[in-house]
C-alpha positions in Angstrom: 0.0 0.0 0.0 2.6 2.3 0.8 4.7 1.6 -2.3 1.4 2.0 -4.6 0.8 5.5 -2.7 4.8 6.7 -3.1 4.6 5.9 -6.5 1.2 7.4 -7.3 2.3 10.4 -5.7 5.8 10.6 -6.9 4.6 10.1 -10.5 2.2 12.9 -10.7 2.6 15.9 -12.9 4.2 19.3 -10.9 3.1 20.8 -7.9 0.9 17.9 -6.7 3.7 15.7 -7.6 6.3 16.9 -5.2 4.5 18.2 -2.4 3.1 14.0 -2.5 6.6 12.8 -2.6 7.2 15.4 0.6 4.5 13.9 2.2 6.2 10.5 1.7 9.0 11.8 2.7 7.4 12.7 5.7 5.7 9.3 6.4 9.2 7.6 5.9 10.4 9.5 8.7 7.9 8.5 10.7 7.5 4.9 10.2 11.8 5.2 10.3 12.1 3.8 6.9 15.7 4.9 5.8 15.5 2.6 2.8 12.3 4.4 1.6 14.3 7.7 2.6 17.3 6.5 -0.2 14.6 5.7 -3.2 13.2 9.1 -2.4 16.8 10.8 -3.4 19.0 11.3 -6.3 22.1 10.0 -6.1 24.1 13.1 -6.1 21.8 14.3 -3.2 23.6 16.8 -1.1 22.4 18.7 2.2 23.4 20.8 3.8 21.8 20.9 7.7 20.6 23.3 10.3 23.6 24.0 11.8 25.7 23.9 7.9 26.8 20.8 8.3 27.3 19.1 4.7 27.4 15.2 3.5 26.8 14.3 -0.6 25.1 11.1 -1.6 21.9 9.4 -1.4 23.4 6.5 0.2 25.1 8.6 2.5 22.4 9.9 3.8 19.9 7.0 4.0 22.9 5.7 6.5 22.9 9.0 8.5 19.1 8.4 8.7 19.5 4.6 9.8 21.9 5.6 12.4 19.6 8.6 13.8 16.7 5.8 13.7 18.9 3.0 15.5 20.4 5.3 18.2 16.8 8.2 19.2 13.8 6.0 18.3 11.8 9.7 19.5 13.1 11.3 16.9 10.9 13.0 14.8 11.1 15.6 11.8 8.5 17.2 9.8 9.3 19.0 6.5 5.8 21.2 5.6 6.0 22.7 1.8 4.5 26.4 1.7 5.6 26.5 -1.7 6.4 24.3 -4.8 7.1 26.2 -8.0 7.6 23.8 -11.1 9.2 24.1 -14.5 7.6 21.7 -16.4 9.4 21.7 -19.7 12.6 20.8 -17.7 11.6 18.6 -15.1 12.8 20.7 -11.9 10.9 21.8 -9.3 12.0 24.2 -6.3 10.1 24.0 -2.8 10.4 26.3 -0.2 8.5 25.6 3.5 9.2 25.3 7.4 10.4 22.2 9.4 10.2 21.1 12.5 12.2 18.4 14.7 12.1 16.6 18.2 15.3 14.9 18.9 16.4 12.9 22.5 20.3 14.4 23.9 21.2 12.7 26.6 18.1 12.1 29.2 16.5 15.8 27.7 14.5 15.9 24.7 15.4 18.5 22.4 13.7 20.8 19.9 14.1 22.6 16.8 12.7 24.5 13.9 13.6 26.7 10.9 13.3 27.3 7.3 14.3 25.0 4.1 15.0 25.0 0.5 15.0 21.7 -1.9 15.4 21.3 -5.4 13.6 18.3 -7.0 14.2 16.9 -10.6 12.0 14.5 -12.4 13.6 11.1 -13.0 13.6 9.3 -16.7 11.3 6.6 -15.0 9.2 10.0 -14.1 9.6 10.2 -10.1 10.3 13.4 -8.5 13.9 13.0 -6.6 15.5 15.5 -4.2 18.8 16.8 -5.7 19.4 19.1 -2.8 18.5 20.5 0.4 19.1 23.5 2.7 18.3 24.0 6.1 18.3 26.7 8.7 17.8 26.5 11.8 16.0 29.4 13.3 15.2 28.3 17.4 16.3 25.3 19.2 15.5 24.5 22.8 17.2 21.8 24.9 21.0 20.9 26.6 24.0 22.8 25.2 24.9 19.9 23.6 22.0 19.2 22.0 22.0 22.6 20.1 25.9 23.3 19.0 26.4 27.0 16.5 27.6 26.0 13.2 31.6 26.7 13.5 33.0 29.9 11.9 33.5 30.1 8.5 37.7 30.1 7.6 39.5 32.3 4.5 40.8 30.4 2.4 43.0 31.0 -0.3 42.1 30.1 -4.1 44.9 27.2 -5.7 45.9 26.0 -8.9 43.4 24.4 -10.6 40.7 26.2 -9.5 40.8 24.5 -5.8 41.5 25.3 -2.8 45.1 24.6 -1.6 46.8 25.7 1.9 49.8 23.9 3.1 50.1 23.5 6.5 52.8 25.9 7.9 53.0 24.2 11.4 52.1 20.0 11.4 52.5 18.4 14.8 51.4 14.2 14.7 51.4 12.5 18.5 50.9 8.9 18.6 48.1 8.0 21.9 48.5 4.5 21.3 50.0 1.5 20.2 51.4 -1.9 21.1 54.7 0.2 22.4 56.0 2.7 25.0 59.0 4.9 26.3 58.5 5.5 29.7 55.2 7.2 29.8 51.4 5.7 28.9 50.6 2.2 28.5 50.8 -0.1 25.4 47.9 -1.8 24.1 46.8 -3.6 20.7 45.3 -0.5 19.1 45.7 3.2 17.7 45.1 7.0 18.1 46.9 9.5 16.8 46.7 13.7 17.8 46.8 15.6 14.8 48.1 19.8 15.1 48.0 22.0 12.2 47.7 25.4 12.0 46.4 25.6 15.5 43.8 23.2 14.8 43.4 20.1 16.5 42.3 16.6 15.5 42.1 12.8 17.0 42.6 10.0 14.6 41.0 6.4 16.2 40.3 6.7 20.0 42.3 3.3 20.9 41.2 -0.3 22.1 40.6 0.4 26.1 38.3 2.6 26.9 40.4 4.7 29.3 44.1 4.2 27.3 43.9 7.3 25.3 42.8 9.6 28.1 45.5 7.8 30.4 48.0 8.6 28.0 47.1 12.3 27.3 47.4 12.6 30.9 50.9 11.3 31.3 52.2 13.2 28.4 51.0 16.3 29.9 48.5 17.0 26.6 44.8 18.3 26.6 42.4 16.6 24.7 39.5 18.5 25.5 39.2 21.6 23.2 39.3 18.7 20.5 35.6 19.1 18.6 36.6 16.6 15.8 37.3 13.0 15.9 38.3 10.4 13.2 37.5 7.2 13.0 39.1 5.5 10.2 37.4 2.4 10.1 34.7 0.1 12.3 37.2 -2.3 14.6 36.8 -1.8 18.1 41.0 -1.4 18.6 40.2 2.1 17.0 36.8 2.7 18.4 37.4 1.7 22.3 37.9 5.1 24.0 35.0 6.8 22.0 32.5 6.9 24.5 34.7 7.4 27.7 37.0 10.4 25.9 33.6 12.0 24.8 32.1 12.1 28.1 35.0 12.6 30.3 35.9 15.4 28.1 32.7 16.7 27.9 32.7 17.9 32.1 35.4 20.2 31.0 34.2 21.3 27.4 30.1 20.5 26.0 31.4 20.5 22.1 34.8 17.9 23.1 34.0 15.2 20.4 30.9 16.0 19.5 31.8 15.4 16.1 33.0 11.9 14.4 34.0 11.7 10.9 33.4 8.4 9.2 33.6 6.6 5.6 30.1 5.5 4.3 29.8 1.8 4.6 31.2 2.0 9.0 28.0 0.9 10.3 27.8 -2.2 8.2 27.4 -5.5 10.5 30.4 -7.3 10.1 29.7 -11.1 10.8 31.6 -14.0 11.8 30.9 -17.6 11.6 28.6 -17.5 14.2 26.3 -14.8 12.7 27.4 -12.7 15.8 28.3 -8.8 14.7 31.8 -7.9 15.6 31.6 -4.2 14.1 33.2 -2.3 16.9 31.8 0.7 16.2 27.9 -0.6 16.3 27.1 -1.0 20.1 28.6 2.5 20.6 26.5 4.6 18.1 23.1 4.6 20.3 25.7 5.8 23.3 27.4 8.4 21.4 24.6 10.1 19.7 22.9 10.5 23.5 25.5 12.4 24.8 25.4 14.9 21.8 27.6 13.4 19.6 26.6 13.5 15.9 28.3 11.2 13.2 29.3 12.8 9.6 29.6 10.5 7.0 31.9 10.6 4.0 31.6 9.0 0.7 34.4 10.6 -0.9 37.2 12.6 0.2 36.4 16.0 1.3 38.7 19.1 3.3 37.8 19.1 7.1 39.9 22.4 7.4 42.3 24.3 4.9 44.6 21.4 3.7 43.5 18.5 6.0 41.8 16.1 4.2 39.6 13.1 5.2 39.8 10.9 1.8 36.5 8.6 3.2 36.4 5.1 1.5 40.0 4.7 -0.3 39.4 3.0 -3.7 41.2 -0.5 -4.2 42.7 0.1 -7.7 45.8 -2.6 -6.7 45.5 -6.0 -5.3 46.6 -5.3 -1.5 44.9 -7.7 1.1 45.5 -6.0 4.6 42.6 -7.6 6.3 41.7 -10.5 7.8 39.2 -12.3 5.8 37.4 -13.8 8.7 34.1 -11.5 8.7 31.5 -11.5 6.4 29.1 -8.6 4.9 25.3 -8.8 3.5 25.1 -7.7 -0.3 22.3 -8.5 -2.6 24.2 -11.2 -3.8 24.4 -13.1 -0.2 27.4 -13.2 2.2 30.8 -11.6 0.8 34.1 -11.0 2.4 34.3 -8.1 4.6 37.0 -5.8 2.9 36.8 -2.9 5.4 35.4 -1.2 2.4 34.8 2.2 4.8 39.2 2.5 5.5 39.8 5.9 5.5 42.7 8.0 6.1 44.2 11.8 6.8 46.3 13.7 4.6 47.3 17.3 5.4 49.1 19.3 2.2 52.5 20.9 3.2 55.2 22.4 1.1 57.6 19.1 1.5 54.8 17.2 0.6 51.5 15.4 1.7 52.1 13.9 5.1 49.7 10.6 5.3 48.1 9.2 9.1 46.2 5.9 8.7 45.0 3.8 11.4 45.4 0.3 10.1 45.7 0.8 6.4 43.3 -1.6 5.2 42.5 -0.2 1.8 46.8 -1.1 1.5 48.7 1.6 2.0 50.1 2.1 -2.1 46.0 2.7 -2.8 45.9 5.3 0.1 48.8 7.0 -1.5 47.9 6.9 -4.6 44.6 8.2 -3.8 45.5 11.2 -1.8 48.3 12.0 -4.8 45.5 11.9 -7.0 42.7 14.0 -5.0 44.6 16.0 -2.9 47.1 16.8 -5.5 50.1 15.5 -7.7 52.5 16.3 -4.9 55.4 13.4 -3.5 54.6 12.0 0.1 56.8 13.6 2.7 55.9 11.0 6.2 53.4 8.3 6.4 52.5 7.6 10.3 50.1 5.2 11.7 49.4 1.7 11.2 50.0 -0.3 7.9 48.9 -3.7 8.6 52.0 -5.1 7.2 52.7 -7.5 10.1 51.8 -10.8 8.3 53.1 -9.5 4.9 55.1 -11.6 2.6 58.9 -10.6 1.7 57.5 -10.0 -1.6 54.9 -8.1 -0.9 57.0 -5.8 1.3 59.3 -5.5 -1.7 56.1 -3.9 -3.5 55.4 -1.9 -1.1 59.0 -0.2 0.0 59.0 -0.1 -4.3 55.7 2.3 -4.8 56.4 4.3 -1.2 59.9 5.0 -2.6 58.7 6.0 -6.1 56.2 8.3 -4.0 59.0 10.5 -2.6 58.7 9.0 1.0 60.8 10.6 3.8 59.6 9.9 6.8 58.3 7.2 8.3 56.8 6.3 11.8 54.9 2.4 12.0 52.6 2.2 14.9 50.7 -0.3 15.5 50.0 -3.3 12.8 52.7 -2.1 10.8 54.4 -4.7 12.0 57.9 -4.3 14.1 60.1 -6.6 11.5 57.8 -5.0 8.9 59.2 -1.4 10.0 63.1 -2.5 9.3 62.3 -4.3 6.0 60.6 -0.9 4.5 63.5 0.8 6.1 65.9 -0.8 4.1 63.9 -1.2 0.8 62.5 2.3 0.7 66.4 3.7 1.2 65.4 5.2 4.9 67.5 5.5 8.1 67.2 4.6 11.2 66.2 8.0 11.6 64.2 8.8 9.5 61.9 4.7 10.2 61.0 4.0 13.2 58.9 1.9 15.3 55.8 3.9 17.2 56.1 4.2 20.5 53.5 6.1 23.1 54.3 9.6 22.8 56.6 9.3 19.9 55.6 12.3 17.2 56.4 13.6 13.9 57.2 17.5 13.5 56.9 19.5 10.1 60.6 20.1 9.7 62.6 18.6 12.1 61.4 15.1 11.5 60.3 12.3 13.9 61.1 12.3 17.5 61.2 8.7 18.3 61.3 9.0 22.1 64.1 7.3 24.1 63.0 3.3 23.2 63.4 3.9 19.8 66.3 6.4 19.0 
């Protein structure tokens, strides 16, 4: 019935046409219907939200929407057309109206309203699709948290090519864990990196345990909370562990600390093992998370978080590296497959030695995430790569590869935390023609400086 009404609606001619698709729209919402959401949606669909928040893709959004469903089933949000105007000939459609939205933060409940703009286009098959939407928000009542201002606006300046390009002047990288330390912290099986450039301030992974991270910080004398953004580079729980306990610890001291989490589209996938149990890490936290103010930002492609830091989202596989497991599965509509990590993400901030590369396991392989950040951030060699490569079980051959392509790349500097793999480290040392200064093995604390070059702590000099 409610397929025969989406279509009837969606399929009529102009005004009546969209403002029934709205009202679908509407009812999808309700019924929390994220899949309905999607069909509703072209595929470049891009919003931009109440508080200027932006994501692209349909898909990308109908996940937002089933991770608001799974995590607030209060939530509510009503989009009320005032006006629809229609070009006929060409098949677009403009509608402006008001919106309104009941959300849960914490234990509060939390409301909104405002204004919104969307831009329909009729589809070959003759449905009405949203190519774009804009909100504003105009009141919102409930916990700090719960209503966030949008974040200044930065200059930039205009680059070659028509895009934007500024190289960081000032790139500080502070490893928060791995398997390894020098005196200060504690070692575990997992990652988290502190990114500084330009006086902004990132965390890459939030570790295994959930209070490592913020134990380290501590002992190394470093804040954490003033952070707004997090990373999360890919769904296992050695990356995901601290989330919860960093963003409400934090929080005491700072409402906005991690309220943010930047993720490739695909991370909240179930990721099942032979006994049909999920073992996505990042799952069970979501519900958690999003209570405490928290939002999720989901990235299908690679987009810049801040004037030349870059979060590439899900790293194309254009060679044939295997750095995962192969012991999960994923639903597709062809059955069970082989979970790839498909969401592995990574950071890449531009500088004028060249782009400086932090991955947290380096699933997608770690010649694909170069190649990829070469090829959207820009032509540029690769100055440092730092994080974890998941080179541990490689072959001798396939280390050859690898120290081939990073060496072809320009590489200078590099620091292997976590599943790079100790032996690993040494054997891309030699092959890549590094030193022992300039390839070392992560330990707690250890950090790479724009200019001077790694500082490998005491364990590892």
């Amino acid at each position: 019935m409610i397929t025969a009404l989406l279509l009837a609606g969606a399929l009529a001619s102009g005004d009546e046409g969209v403002r029934a698709a709205r009202e679908e729209f509407n009812a999808a919402i309700a019924r929390r219907d994220a899949v309905a959401i999607g069909r509703l949606l072209a595929p470049g669909y891009h919003i931009v939200t109440g508080r200027s928040d932006q994501s692209h893709g349909a898909r990308v959004e109908a996940e937002r929407w089933a991770a608001r469903f799974a995590s607030d089933p209060a939530v509510a949000y009503r989009r009320s057309p005032r006006e629809v105007r229609v070009n006929e000939a060409w098949g677009l459609a403009e509608e402006t109206g008001d919106w309104t939205g009941s959300f849960t933060s914490g234990s509060s409940r939390g409301r909104a309203a405002g204004v919104y703009a969307a831009k329909w286009q009729r589809a070959l098959d003759g449905r009405w699709l949203i190519q774009s939407e804009v909100f504003t928000t105009m009141s919102c009542e409930g916990p700090a948290a719960a209503c966030p201002p949008p974040d200044p606006i930065e200059e930039v300046k205009a680059g070659s090519a028509g895009r934007l390009a500024h190289p960081a002047q000032k790139l500080k990288i502070t490893v928060l864990s791995t398997m390894l330390t020098s005196g200060q912290g504690v070692g575990e099986w997992g990652f988290a990196a502190l990114v500084e450039a330009d006086g902004k301030r990132w965390l890459i992974d939030t570790g295994a345990r959930a209070e490592t991270v913020l134990r380290n910080a501590t002992e190394l004398g470093i804040e954490l909370s003033d952070i707004t953004d997090v990373v999360l580079t890919h769904n296992h729980a050695d990356h995901t562990g601290g989330l919860l306990t960093l963003r409400r610890e934090l929080a005491v001291r700072n409402p906005k600390a991690l309220s943010r989490a930047h993720v490739g589209a695909g991370i909240f996938e179930p990721r099942l093992q032979p006994d049909g149990k999920d073992a996505n890490g990042l799952r069970p936290l979501v519900a958690a998370y999003e209570a405490s103010g928290g939002v999720f930002v989901v990235h299908d492609g690679a987009e810049e978080l801040s004037p030349g830091v870059w979060f590439t989202g899900p790293v194309p596989r254009v060679h044939s590296e295997r750095n995962w497991s192969g012991s999960l599965k994923v639903r597709t509509g062809g059955g069970l497959a082989e979970d790839t990590v498909a969401e592995d993400s990574a950071i890449v901030i531009e500088t004028g030695q060249g782009l400086v590369i932090v991955t947290g396991c380096g699933h997608a392989g770690i010649v694909n995430i170069v190649d990829h950040a070469r090829k959207t951030v820009g032509g540029a060699s690769v100055h440092a790569v730092i994080g974890g490569l998941h080179l541990f079980p490689a072959s001798d051959e396939q280390l050859a590869w690898t120290a081939a392509r990073l060496r072809e790349a320009g590489l200078v500097h590099l620091l292997g935390a976590h599943c790079t793999g100790i032996e690993a480290v040494f054997r891309l040392r030699d092959l890549a023609n590094l030193s022992r200064r300039t390839a070392v093995v992560a330990a707690v604390g250890a950090s790479f400086t724009l200019g001077p070059g790694i500082d490998p702590l005491a364990l590892a000099r």
